[in-house]
C-alpha positions as CSV (number, residue, x, y, z in Angstrom):
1,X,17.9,-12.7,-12.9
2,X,15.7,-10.5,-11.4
3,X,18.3,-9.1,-8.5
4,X,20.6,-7.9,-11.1
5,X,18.1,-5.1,-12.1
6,X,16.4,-4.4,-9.3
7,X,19.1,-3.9,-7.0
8,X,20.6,-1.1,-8.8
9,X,17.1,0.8,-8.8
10,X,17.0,0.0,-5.4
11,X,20.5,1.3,-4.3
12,X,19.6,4.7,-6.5
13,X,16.0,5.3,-4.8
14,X,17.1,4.3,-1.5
15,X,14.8,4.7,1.4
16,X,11.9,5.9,-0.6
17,X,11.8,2.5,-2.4
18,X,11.7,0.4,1.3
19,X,9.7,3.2,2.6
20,X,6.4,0.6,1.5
21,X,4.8,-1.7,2.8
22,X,4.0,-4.7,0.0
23,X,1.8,-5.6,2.1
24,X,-0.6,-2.4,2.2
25,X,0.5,-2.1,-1.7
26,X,-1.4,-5.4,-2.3
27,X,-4.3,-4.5,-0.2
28,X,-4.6,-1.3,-2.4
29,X,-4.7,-3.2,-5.3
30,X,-7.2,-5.6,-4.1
31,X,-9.4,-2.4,-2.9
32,X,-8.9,-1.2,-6.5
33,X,-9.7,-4.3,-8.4
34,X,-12.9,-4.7,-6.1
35,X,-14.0,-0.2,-6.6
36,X,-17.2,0.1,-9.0
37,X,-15.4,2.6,-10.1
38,X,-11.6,2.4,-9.7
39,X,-9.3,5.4,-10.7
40,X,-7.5,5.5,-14.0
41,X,-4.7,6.2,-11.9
42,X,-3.7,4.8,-8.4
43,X,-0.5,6.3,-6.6
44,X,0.3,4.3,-3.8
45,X,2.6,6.2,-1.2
46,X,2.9,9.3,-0.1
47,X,6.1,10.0,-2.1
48,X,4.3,8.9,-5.3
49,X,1.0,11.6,-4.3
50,X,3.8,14.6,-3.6
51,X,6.2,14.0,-7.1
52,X,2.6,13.9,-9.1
53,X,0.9,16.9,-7.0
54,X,4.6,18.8,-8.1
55,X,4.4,17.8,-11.5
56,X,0.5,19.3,-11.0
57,X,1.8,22.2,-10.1
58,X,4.5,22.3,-12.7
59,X,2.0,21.5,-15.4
60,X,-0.5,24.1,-14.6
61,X,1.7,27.1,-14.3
62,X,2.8,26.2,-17.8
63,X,-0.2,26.3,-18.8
64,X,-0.9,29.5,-17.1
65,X,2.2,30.9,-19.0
66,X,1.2,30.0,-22.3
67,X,-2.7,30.4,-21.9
68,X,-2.4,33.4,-24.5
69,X,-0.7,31.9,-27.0
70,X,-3.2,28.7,-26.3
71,X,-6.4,31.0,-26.6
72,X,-5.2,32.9,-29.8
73,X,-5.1,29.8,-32.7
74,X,-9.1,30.2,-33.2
75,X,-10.3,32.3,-36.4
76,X,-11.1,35.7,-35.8
């Protein structure tokens, strides 16, 4: 049941889906689960840690754009 999904996900990501390790996946899991305090958020490859750090990027010149039109809503 399961194969009839994933395969297609797998053909359309390629070699960035094999590029990880299960393995190291679960022992990051385990590190997280075991952290005093874990992050909200753990990305786990470093595919994963460059599309977020874009979408960082992305995020914050948007911001930047509209930091007028943010800043002017107050009462005068």
């Amino acid at each position: 049941m399961h194969r009839g999904l994933i395969t297609p996900v797998m053909a359309a990501l390629g070699a960035a889906f094999l590029a990880g390790d299960p393995a190291k996946a679960a022992r990051a899991m385990l590190r997280l689960i075991a952290a005093p305090n874990p992050p909200t958020h753990l990305l786990l490859g470093p595919d994963a840690l460059r599309f977020v750090r874009e979408g960082m990027k992305a995020f914050e010149a948007e911001i930047a754009a509209w930091e007028e039109v943010t800043t002017s809503t107050d009462f005068d």
